[in-house]
Backbone as JSON, one array per atom type, in Angstrom:
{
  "sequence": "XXXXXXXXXXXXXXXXXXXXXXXXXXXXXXXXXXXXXXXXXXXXXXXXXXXXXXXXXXXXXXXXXXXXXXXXXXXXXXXXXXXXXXXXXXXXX",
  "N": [[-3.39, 35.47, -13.07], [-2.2, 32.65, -11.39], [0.3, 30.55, -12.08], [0.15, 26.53, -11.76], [1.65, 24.04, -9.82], [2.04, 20.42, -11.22], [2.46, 17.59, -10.16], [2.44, 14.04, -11.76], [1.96, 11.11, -12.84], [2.04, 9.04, -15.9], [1.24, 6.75, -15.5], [-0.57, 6.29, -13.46], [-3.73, 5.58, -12.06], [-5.27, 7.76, -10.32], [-4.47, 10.06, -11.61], [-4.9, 9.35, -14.23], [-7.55, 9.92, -13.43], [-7.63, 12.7, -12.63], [-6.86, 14.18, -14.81], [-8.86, 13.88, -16.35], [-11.27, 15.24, -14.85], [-9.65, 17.92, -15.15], [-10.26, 18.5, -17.44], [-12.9, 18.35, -18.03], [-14.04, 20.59, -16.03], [-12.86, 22.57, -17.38], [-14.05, 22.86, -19.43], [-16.84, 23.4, -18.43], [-16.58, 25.87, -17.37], [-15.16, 28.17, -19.08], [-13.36, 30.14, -18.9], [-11.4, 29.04, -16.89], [-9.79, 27.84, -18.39], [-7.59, 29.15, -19.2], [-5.71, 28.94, -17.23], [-2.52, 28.27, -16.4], [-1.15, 24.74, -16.11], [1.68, 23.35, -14.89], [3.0, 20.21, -15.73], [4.37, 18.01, -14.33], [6.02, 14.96, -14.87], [6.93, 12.74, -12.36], [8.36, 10.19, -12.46], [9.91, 11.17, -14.64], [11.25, 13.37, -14.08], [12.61, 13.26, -11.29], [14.4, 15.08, -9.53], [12.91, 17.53, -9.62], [10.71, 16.79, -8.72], [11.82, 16.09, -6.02], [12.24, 18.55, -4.69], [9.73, 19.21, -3.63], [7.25, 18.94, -0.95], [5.59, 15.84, -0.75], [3.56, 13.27, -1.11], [1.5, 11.55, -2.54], [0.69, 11.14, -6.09], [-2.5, 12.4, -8.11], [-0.44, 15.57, -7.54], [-0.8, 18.67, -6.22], [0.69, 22.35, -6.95], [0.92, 25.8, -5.78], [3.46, 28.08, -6.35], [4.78, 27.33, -3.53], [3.08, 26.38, -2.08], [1.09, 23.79, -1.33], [-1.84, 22.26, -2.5], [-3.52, 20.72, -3.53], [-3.39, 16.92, -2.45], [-3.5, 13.85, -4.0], [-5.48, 10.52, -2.65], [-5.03, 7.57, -1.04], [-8.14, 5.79, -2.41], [-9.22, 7.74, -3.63], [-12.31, 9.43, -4.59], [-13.99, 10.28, -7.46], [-15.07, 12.35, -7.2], [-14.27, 13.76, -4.87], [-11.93, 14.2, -5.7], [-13.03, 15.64, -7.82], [-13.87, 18.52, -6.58], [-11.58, 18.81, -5.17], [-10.32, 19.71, -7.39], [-11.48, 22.17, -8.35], [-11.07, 23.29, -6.19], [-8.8, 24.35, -6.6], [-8.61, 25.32, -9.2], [-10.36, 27.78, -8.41], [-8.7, 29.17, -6.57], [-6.43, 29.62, -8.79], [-7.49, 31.24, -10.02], [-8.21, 33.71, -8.89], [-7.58, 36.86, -7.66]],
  "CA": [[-3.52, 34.04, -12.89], [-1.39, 31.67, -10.72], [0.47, 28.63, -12.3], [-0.34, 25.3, -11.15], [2.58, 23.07, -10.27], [1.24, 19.54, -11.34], [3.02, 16.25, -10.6], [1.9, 13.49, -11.58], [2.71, 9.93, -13.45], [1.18, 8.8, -16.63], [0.14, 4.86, -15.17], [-1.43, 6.3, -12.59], [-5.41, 5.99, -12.19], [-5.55, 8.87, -10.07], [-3.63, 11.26, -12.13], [-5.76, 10.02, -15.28], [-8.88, 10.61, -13.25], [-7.23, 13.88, -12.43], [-6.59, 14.78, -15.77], [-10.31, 13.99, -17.34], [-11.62, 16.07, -13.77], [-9.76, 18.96, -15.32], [-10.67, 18.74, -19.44], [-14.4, 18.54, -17.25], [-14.15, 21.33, -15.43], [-12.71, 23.46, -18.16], [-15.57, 22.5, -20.61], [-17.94, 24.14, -17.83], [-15.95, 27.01, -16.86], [-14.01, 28.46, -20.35], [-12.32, 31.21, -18.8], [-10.38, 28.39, -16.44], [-8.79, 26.97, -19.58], [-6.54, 29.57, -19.39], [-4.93, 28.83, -15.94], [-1.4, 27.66, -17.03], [-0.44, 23.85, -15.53], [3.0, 22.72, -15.84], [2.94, 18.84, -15.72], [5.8, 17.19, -14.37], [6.04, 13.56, -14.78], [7.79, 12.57, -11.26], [9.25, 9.41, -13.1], [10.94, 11.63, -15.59], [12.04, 14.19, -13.2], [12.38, 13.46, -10.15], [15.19, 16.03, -9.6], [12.4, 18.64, -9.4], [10.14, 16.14, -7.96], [12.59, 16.23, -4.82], [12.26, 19.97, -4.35], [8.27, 19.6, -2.96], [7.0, 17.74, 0.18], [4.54, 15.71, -1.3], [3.62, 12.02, -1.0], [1.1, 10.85, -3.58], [-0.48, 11.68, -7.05], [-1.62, 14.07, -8.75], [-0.77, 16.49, -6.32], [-0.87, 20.29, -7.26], [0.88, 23.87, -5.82], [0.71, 27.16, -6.67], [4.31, 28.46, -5.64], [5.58, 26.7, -2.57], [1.7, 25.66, -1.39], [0.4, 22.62, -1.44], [-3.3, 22.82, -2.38], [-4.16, 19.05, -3.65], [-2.47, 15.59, -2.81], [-4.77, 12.68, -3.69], [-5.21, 9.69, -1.56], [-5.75, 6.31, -1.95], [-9.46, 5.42, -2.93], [-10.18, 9.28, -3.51], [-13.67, 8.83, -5.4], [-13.97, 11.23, -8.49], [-16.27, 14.22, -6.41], [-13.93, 14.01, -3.88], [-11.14, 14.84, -6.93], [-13.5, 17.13, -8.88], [-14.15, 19.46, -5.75], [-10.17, 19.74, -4.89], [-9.68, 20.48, -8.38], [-12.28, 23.15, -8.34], [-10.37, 24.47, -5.18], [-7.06, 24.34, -7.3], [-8.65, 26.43, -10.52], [-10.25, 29.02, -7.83], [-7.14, 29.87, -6.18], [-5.49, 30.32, -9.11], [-7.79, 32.61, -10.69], [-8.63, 34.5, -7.44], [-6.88, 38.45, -7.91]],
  "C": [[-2.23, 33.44, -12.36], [-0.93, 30.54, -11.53], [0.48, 27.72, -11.25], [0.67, 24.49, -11.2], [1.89, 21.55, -10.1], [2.04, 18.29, -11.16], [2.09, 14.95, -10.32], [3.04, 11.63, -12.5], [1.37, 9.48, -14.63], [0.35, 7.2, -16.53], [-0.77, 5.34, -14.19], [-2.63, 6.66, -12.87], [-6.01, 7.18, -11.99], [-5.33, 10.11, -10.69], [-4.51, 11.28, -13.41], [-7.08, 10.64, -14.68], [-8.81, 12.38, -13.15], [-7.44, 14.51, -13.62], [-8.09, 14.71, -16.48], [-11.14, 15.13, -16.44], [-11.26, 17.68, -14.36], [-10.0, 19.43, -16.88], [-12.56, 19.16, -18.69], [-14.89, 20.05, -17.0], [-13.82, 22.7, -16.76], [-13.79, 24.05, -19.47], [-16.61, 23.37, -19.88], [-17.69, 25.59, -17.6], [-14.75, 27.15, -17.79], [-12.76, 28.99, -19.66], [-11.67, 30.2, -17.93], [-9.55, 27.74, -17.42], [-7.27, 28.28, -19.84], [-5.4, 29.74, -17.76], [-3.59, 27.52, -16.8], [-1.35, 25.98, -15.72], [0.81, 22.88, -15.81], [3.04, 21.32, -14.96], [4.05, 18.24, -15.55], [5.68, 15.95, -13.99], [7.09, 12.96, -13.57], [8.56, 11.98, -11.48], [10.41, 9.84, -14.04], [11.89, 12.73, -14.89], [11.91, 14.35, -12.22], [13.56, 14.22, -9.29], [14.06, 17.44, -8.85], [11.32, 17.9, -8.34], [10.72, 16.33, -6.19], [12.1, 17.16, -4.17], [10.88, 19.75, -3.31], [7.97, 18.26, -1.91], [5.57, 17.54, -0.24], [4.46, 14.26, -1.07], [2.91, 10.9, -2.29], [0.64, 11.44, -4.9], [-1.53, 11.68, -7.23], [-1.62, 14.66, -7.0], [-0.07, 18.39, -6.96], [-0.5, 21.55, -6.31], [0.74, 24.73, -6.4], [2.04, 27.59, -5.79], [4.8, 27.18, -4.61], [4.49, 25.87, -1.67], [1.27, 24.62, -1.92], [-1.27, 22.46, -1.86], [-3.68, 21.67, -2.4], [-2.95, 18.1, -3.38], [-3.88, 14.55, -2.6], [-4.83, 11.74, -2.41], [-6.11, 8.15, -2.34], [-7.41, 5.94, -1.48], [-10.04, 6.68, -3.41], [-11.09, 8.93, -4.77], [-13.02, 10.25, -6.63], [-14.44, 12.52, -7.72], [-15.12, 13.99, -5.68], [-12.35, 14.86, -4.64], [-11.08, 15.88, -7.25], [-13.54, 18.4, -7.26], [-12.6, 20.07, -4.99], [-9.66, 20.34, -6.11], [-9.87, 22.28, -8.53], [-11.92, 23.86, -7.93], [-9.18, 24.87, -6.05], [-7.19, 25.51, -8.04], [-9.1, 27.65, -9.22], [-9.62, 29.55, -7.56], [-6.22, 30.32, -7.42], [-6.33, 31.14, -10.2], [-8.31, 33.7, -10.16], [-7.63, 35.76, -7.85], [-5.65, 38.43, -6.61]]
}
């Protein structure tokens, strides 16, 4: 399994929709509950925040890849289906 680098911010809408998208997804699909995501609050560290070319929240890598960056109005399906891509990739061999 791949970790998931996760930044996000805790006011943000998108990031909670993000975050209920993946309690969702995990509920359907157990064995993804064990894909590690380390959560970095951009506001609290934006030090590490720096490091990644990224523009909005959540936005999610595996390593040095980019896989999700939201956007503004992104609906929920349009969310749940990059998340989906996010957990495949990182439980792909």
């Amino acid at each position: 399994m791949k970790k998931v680098t996760y930044f996000h911010m805790d006011t943000c809408p998108y990031c909670i929709q993000a975050d209920q998208v993946i309690r969702e997804l995990i509920t359907e699909h157990p064995a993804w509950a064990a894909v590690e995501f380390e959560k970095i609050d951009e506001t609290v560290h934006p030090e590490i925040a720096d490091r990644y070319d990224y523009y909005a929240n959540p936005c999610m890598f595996i390593g040095e890849e980019k896989l999700y960056e939201s956007h503004l109005f992104e609906t929920k399906e349009e969310c749940r289906a990059h998340i989906e891509a996010v957990f495949r990739r990182a439980t792909e061999e």
